[in-house]
N, C-alpha and C positions, 0 to 999 in steps of 0.2 A: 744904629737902628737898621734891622733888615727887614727884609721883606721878602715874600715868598713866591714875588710873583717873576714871571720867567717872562727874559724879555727876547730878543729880536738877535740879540747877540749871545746869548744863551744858548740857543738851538743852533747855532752858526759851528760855534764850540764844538759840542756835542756831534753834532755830523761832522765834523772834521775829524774829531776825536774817535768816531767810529770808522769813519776811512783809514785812518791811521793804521786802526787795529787788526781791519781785512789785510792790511798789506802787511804787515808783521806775522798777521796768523799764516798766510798767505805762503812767507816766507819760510818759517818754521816749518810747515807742513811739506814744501819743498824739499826742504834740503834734509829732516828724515826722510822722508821718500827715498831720497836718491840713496840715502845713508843704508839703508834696508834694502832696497833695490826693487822696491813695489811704485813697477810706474804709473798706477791710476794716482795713487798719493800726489805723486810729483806733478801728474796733471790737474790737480784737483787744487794744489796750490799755486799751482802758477795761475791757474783759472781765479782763484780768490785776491791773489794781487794785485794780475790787472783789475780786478774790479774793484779794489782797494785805490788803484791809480786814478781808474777812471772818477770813482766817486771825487776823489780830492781835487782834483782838474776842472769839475764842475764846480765845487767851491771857491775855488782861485776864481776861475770864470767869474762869476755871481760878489766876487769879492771887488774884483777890478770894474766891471760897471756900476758898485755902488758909489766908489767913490768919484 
């Protein structure tokens, strides 16, 4: 039996799961950049990984004082 309703660790997932993705896209956009040699790219991914980082960093955080 499932259910539809979303719980507490659902959304934990999910934000982590989107942090992940900032830093992968983050990465990606990086290192085309540098591949093509267009440095706002490069800066524009580096700019999305850290904040890829930082979001997960806050997760870990939020993760370590629950338990």
């Amino acid at each position: 039996m499932t259910t539809d309703r979303k719980t507490p660790g659902d959304r934990t997932f999910a934000k982590k799961a989107s942090a992940r993705t900032d830093q992968v896209k983050g990465a990606v956009k990086e290192t085309v950049g540098r591949a093509v040699g267009n440095e706002r790219m490069t800066t524009e991914g580096r700019a999305e990984r850290a904040k890829g980082d930082l979001r997960q960093a806050g997760q870990k955080a939020k993760d370590a004082f629950k338990r």
